[in-house]
matplotlib code that plots the C-alpha trace (Angstrom):
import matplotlib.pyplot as plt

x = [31.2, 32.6, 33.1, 29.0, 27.7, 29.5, 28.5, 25.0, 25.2, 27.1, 23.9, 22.0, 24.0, 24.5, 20.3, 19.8, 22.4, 24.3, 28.3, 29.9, 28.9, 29.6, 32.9, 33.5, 32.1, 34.5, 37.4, 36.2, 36.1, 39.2, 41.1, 38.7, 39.8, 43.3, 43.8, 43.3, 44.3, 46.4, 47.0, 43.9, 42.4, 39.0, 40.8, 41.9, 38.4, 37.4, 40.1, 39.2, 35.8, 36.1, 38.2, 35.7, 32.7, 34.0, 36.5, 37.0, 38.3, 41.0, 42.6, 46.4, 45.5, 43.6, 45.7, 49.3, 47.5, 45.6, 49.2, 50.5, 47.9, 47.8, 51.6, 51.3, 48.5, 49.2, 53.1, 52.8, 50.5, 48.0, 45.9, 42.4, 40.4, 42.5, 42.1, 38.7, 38.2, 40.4, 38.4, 35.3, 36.6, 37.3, 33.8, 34.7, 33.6, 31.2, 27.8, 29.3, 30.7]
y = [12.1, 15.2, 16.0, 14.9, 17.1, 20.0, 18.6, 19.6, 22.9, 23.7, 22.8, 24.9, 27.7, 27.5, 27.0, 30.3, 32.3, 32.7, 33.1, 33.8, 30.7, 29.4, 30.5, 29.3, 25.9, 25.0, 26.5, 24.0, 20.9, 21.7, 21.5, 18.6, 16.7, 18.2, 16.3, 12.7, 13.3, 16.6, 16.5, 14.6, 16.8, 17.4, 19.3, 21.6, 21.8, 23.5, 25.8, 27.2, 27.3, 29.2, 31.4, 31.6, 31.9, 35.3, 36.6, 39.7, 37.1, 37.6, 34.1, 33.9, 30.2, 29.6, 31.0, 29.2, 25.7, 26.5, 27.4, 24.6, 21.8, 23.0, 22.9, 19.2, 18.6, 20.7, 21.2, 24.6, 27.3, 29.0, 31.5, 30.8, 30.5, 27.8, 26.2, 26.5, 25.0, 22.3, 21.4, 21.7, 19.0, 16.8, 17.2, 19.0, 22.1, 24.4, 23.5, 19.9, 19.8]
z = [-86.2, -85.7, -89.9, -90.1, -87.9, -89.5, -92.8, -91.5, -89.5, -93.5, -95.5, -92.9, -92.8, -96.9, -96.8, -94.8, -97.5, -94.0, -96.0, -92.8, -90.8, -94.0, -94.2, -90.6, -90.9, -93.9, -91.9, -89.1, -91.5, -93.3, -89.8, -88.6, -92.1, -91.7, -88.3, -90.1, -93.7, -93.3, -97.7, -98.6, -101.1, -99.3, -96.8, -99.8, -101.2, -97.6, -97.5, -101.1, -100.4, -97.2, -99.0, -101.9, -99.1, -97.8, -100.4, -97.3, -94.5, -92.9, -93.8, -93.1, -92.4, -94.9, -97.7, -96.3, -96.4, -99.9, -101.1, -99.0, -100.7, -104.2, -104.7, -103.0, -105.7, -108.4, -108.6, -108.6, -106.8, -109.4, -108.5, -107.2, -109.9, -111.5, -108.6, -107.8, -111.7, -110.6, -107.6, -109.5, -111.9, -109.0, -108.2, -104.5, -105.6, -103.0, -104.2, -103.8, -100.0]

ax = plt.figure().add_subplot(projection="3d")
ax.plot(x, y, z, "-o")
ax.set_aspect("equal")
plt.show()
């Protein structure tokens, strides 16, 4: 219930060009997703568009479990871009969430 209701306030916030709630509300469903599934790769797709949402944010978190998820995925940690491709591929990527 939780993960829907975000889902929402995210196509509001992503409506009203709002990137910093936007940034925030992916945080919040990669660590609402996290608590269930903590490697499913939705969680992953959060954290990199969080990341991707406010390149500027202050994301300690964020960039240990994108590191943390794309080695699990990937084998390896490429930079963001790759993975951001990756995810696009998968058919997570922002526009998509």
């Amino acid at each position: 219930m939780r993960a829907e209701l975000l889902q929402l306030q995210l196509r509001a916030a992503r409506g009203l060009g709002d990137m910093a709630k936007v940034a925030e509300l992916h945080q919040a469903m990669a660590k609402s997703l996290a608590q269930e599934q903590p490697m499913n790769v939705e969680v992953l797709a959060h954290w990199i568009a969080h990341l991707r949402a406010v390149p500027a944010v202050d994301g300690h978190a964020a960039v240990g479990a994108t590191g943390r998820l794309t080695r699990f995925w990937l084998g390896r940690r490429p930079g963001l871009k790759v993975v951001a491709e990756w995810m696009e591929s998968c058919g997570l990527g922002p526009r998509r969430l």
